[in-house]
N, C-alpha and C positions, 0 to 999 in steps of 0.2 A: 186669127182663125183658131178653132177649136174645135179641136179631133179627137176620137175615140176610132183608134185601128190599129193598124199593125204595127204602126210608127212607134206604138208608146211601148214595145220591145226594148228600142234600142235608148235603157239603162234606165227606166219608165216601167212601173209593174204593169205588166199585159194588161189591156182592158183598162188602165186609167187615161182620162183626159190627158191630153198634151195642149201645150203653146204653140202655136208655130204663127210668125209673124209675115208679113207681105213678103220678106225675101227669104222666108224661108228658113228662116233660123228659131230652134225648138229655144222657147222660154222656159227655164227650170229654175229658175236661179230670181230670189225675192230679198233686197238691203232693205233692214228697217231701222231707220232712227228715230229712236227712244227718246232722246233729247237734243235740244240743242246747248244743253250746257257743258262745259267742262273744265276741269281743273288745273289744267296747264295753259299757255299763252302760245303755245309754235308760233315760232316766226313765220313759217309757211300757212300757216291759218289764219290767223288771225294779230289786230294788233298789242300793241302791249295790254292797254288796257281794255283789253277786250270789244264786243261786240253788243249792242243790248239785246238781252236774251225774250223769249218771248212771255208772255204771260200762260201762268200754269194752263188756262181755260182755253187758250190757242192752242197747246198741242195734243194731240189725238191720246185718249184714254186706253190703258190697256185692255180694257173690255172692245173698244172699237180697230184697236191693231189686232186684237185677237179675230173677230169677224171678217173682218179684212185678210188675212189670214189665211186663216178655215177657206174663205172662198179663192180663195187665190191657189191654196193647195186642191180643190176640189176640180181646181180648173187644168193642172198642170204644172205647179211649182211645187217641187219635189226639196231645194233647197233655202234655207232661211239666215244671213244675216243680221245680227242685232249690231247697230251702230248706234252712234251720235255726231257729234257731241261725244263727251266719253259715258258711256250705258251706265257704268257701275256706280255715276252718282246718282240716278233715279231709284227714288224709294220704291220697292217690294220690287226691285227687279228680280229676283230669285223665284222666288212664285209667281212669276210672268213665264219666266223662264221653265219651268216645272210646268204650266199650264197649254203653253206654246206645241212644246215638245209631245202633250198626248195627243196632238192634233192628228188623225186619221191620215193616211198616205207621206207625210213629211217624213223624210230621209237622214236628213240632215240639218240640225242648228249647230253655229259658228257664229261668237261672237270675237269682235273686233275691242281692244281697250288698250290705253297707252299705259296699263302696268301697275298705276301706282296705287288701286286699292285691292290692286288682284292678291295677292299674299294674306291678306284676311277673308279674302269671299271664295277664294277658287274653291276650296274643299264644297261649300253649300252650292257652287254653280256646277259643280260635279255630279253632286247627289239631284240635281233640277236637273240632269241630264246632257250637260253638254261637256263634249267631247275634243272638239276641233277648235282652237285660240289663233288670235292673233296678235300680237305686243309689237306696240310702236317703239322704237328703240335707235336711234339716229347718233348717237356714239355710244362709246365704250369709255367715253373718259367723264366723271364727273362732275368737272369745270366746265366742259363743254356744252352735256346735257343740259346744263342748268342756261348755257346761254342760249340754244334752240332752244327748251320750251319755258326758257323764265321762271321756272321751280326747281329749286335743288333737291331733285325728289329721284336720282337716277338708285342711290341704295334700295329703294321700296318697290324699285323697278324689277331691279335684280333677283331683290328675295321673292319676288311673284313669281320671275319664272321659275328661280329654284325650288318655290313648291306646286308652281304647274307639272314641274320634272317629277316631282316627285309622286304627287298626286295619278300619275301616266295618262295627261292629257297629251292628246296623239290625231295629229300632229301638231307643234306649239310653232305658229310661223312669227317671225320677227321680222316686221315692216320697216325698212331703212329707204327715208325719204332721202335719197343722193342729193346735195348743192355744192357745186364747183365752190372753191376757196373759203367752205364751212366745213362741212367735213367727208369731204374726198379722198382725203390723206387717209381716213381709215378702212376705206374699202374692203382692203385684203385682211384686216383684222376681224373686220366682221363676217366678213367668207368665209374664213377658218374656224369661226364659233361652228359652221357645218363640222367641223372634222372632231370634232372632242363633245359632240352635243348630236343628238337626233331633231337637231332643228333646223326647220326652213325658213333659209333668209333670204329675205326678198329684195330686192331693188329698187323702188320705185321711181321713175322720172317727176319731177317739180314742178306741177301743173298750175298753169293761172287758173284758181277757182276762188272766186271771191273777189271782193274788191280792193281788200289790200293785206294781201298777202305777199308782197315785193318778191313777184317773180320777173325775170328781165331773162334774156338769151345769155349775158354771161355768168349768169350762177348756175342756168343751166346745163347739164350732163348728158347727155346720152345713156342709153341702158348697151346700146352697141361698145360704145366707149370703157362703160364699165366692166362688160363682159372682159374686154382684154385684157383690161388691167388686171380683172384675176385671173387670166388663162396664162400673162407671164411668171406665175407661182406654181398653176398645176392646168395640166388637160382638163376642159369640161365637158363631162358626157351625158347627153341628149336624154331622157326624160318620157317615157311618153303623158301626152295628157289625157286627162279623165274627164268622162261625162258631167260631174258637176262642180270640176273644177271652176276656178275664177281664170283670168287672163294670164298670169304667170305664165314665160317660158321656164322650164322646169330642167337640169341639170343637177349634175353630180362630180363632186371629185373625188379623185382615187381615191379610194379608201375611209371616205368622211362615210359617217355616220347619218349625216343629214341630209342635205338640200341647199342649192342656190339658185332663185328665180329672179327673173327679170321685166319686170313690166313696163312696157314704151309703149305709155297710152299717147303721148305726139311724137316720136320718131317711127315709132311699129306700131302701124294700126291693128287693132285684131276689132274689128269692128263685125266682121263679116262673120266671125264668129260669139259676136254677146250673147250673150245666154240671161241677161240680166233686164231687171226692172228695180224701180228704188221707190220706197217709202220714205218721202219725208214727217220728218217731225210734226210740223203744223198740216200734212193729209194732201198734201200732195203726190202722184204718183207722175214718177220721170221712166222715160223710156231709154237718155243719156245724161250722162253726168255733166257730159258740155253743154247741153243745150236747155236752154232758160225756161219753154214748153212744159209747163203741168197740166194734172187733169185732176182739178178739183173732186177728191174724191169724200173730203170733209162734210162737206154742208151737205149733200145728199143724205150723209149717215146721220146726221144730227135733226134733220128734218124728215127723219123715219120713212124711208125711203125701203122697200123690199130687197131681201135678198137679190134676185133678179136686176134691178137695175145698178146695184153696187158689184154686182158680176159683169155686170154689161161694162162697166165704166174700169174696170182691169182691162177686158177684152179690148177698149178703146185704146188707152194706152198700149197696149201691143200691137194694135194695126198701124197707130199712129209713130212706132218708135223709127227713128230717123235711122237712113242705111249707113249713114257714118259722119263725121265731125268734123272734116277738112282736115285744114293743115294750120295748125296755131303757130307755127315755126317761120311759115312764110310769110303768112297774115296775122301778127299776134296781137288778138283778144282776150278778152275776160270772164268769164262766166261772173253775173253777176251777184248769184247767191252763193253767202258764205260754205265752205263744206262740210261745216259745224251744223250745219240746219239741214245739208242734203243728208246726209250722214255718211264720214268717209271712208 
């Protein structure tokens, strides 16, 4: 559904279109994956030797993410997403990035990267306008890193945030994908990067998405589980969330400088509250990240299709997006496509 009223007040400039989907929950929030390539191996993604990648002419052109876009922000999406795959090896992404951002009503861009060529690009992805990061970062030890993502790449990691800090990108979150007897042991070290750092660190639970991403129930974690483990170090105080926030529950300890959040996309559903839509790489548009459902929005755009109907086919996608994703914990499945293509 697609409104213009009173609704688009609440954190929506007056009088712009809003989202609102069959249950009622306002869509503001647009993931775009740029590629499906990337330069690390996670063992939670994908396999050693990777995954075959698509052909250039499969994935959607920046001139067509931009229209896509533009109309998506003209409809109600106020916040923007750049994924992959990791973004920052797609060539001219800076001037994407720079072109994105003058798009009329967009609030906010937020791109997501695992780090390792941010130390040479942050400064030009600053001056292109973005503000808000996200750094994948699953230890702090560098033997480690190198055995999660299969690159000894965790120093180039380090010096990106240190010149994201330094540059005052705000805020800089660091994505810590939790897996029981990999690296759980460092939980509360990475918590603590909150207390000497204005950074938020995130949790993430260990989702089957893909086909072989060796997820099973006992490398699995809880985000409930982790919570405690850092609350036997200090009290965690509650957070409120923001309108264009992402799912993170949002916490503080005494006296940290930053942030620690918790995301239990299968222990704590927060379904009821998504706020999101995804662009895939190759043009498809997902209403959830579990569920395999697209809605071709490629071939329209390449067979010169009207504004209008590439608006329509957003609007599908949000009437269509599913009220929630079960329980993967009791009945555990797979999403079939990798989260390299969905963009994660």
């Amino acid at each position: 559904m697609y409104r213009t009223d009173e609704r688009a007040g609440q954190g929506n400039r007056p009088g712009k279109g809003i989202f609102i989907d069959r249950n009622n929950r306002v869509i503001n929030y647009l993931r775009i994956s740029v590629t499906d390539r990337c330069n690390l191996r996670c063992i939670y993604c994908m396999p050693e030797g990777g995954i075959p990648v698509l052909p250039h002419e499969d994935i959607l052109s920046y001139e067509e993410i931009l229209r896509i876009a533009k109309l998506a922000v003209r409809g109600g999406i106020r916040k923007v997403r750049l994924t992959g795959g990791e973004p920052l090896v797609r060539k001219g992404i800076v001037e994407f990035v720079r072109r994105l951002g003058a798009l009329e009503g967009l609030e906010q861009i937020t791109l997501t990267t695992n780090g390792v060529l941010l130390a040479e690009m942050a400064e030009d992805l600053w001056a292109g306008g973005v503000r808000h990061i996200n750094v994948s970062l699953d230890s702090l030890k560098a033997e480690r890193y190198a055995k999660i993502t299969r690159r000894d790449a965790f120093h180039r990691v380090w010096e990106g945030l240190r010149e994201a800090r330094r540059l005052g990108f705000d805020p800089i979150k660091i994505n810590v994908v939790a897996m029981r007897g990999v690296n759980d042991d460092e939980i509360l070290d990475l918590a603590r990067l909150s207390l000497e750092e204005p950074f938020h660190v995130r949790f993430i639970e260990f989702m089957p998405v893909g086909t072989d991403n060796g997820w099973n129930k006992e490398t699995f974690i809880s985000t409930g589980e982790i919570r405690a483990r850092i609350e036997q170090a200090g009290s965690l105080h509650p957070l409120a969330s923001r309108l264009l926030d992402g799912p993170a529950e949002r916490f503080v300890l005494q006296g940290a400088k930053g942030e620690v959040g918790f995301i239990g996309a299968l222990s704590h559903h927060f379904c009821s509250k998504c706020n999101r839509l995804r662009l895939t790489a190759e043009g498809g548009l997902r209403g959830c990240l579990f569920s395999d459902d697209e809605i071709d929005i490629k071939t329209p755009l390449r067979r010169g299709e009207p504004d209008e109907c590439i608006a329509g086919l957003i609007q599908l996608a949000i009437d269509t997006k599913p009220v929630g994703h079960g329980s993967f914990l009791q009945s555990p499945r797979k999403c079939s496509r990798n989260m390299s293509r969905i963009g994660g």
